[in-house]
Phi, psi and omega in degrees: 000354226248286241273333192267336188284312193274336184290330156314298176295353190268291179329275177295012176276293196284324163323310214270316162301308197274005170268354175263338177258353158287330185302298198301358189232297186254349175308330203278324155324306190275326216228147152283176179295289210272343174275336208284313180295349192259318167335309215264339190285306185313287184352314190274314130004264229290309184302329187261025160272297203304321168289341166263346164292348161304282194312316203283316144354288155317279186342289213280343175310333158279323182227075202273145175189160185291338172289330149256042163262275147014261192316306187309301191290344175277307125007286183303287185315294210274339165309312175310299198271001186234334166267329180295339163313295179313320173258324163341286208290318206281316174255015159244003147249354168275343180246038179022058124332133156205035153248194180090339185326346200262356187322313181297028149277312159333276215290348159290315161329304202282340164295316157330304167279013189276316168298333176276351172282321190275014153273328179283348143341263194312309210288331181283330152286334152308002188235015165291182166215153194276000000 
């Protein structure tokens, strides 16, 4: 599971630089100022997820257990659903869509899952031993 968790963060590392270096570049173009900022925010997510499915990875590849079993798979589901959500919206206002409005209720789920991976983090680090 360590292996697939990692291949994963390898995967969503690189999504997450190169959607990062279109926001920065050419997205600004395309966007008011205030889309750029919600695009850049999924980014920003997505990167500090992706480090922690590195550390949960590592972790359980030492310590296996269902609690970063967990964490991992919740980490992916909160990427999915809260920075893709986040470029959703961000690409049904560059092509002036105006349907789809409830998509931004995604993104709050996927914050849910953000939380529940890093509780299931500690439960899996609380079951280290010192």
């Amino acid at each position: 599971m360590h292996k697939s968790f990692l291949v994963w963060a390898a995967v969503l590392g690189a999504l997450a630089v190169i959607l990062g270096a279109f926001g920065a570049h050419k997205l600004k173009e395309l966007v008011p100022p205030e889309t750029v900022s919600t695009f850049q925010t999924g980014v920003t997510y997505q990167f500090y997820h992706v480090f922690a499915l590195i550390a949960t990875g590592i972790l359980f590849a030492h310590v296996p257990g269902n609690q970063l079993i967990w964490a991992g798979r919740c980490f992916i589901i909160g990427i999915i659903l809260f920075s893709g959500s986040l470029y959703l919206l961000t690409m049904l206002k560059t092509t002036g869509s105006v349907g789809l409005k409830g998509i931004g209720i995604i993104t709050p789920i996927g914050g849910v899952f953000f939380i529940a991976g890093w509780i299931c983090l500690l439960a899996g680090i609380l079951k280290l031993k010192a």
